[in-house]
C-alpha positions as CSV (number, residue, x, y, z in Angstrom):
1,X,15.8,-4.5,1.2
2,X,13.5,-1.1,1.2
3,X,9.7,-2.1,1.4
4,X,7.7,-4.8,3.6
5,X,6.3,-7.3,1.9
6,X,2.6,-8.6,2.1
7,X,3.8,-12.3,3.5
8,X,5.4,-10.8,6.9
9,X,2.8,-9.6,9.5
10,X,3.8,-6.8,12.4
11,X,1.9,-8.7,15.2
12,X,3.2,-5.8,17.7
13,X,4.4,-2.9,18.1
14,X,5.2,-0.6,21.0
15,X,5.3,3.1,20.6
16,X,6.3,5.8,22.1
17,X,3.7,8.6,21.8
18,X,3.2,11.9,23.2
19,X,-0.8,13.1,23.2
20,X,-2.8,16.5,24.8
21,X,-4.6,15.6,28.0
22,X,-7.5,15.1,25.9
23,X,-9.0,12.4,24.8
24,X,-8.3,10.6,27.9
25,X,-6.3,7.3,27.1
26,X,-9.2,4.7,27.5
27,X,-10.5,6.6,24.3
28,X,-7.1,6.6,22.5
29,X,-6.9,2.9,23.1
30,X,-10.8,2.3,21.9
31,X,-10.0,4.0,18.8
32,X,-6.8,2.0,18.1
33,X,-8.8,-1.6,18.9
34,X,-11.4,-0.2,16.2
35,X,-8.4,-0.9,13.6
36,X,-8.6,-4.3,11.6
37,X,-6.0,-6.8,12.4
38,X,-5.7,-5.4,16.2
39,X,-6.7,-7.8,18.9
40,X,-5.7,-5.5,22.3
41,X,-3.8,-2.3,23.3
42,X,-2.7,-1.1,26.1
43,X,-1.6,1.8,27.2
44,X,0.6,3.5,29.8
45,X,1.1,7.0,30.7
46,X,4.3,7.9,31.7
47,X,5.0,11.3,32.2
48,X,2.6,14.4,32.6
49,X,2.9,18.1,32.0
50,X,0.9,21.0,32.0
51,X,-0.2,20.2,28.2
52,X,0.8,17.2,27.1
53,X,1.0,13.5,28.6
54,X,3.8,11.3,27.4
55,X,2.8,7.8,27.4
56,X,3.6,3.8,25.6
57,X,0.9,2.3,23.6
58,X,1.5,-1.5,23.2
59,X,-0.8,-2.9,19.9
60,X,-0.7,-6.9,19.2
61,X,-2.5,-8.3,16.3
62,X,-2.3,-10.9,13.3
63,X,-2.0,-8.1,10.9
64,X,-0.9,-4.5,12.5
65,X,-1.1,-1.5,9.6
66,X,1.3,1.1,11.1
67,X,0.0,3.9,8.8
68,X,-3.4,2.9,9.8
69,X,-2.1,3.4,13.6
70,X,-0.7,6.4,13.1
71,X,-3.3,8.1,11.8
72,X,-5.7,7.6,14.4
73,X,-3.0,8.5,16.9
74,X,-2.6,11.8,14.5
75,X,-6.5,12.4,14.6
76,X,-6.3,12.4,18.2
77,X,-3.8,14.8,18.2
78,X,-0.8,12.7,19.3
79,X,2.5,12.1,17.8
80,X,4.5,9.4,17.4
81,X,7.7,10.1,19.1
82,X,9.7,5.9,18.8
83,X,8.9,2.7,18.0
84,X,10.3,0.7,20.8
85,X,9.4,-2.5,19.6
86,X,8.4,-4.4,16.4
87,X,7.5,-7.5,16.4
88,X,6.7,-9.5,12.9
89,X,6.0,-13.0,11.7
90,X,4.1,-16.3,11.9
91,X,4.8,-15.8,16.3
92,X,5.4,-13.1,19.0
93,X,8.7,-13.7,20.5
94,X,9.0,-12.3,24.7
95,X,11.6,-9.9,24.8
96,X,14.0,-11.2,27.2
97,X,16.8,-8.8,29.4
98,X,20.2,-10.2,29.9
99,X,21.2,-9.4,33.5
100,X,23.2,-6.1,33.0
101,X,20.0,-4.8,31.7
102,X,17.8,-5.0,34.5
């Protein structure tokens, strides 16, 4: 137990992250796919108040760097509030809801 190792890979990751209305998110996400080892991210907004905009930033990749992550989310001025989702290995596995959770 304690450290990662160098043979697993994080191939997503879903985070729950809480930014200032500036940048807008299409330049959050630019910056993020910039990153080696990240193929897409998307991102969702989901809340808004009069400073801040809470939203989920979904990264997949063959080789995400979390520190690397979050400090471009820091040098945007965001802050990582969760990680929803981690997803690590040789393949992503779909996250499937059993019925009393939908």
């Amino acid at each position: 137990m304690g450290e990662t190792t160098t043979t697993v890979r994080i191939r997503r990751l879903v985070l729950d992250v809480l930014k200032p209305h500036q940048p807008r998110i299409d330049v959050l996400a630019y910056a993020v796919a910039e990153l080696p080892g990240v193929d897409s991210v998307n991102i969702a907004r989901t809340e808004t108040d009069s400073s801040t905009e809470g939203i989920v930033v979904t990264i997949v990749g063959d080789n995400l760097i979390y520190k690397d992550i979050e400090n471009v989310l820091r040098d945007y001025g965001s802050s990582i509030h969760s990680v929803d989702e981690v997803v690590a290995g040789e393949q992503i596995i779909d996250t499937i809801l059993l019925p009393d959770e939908e």
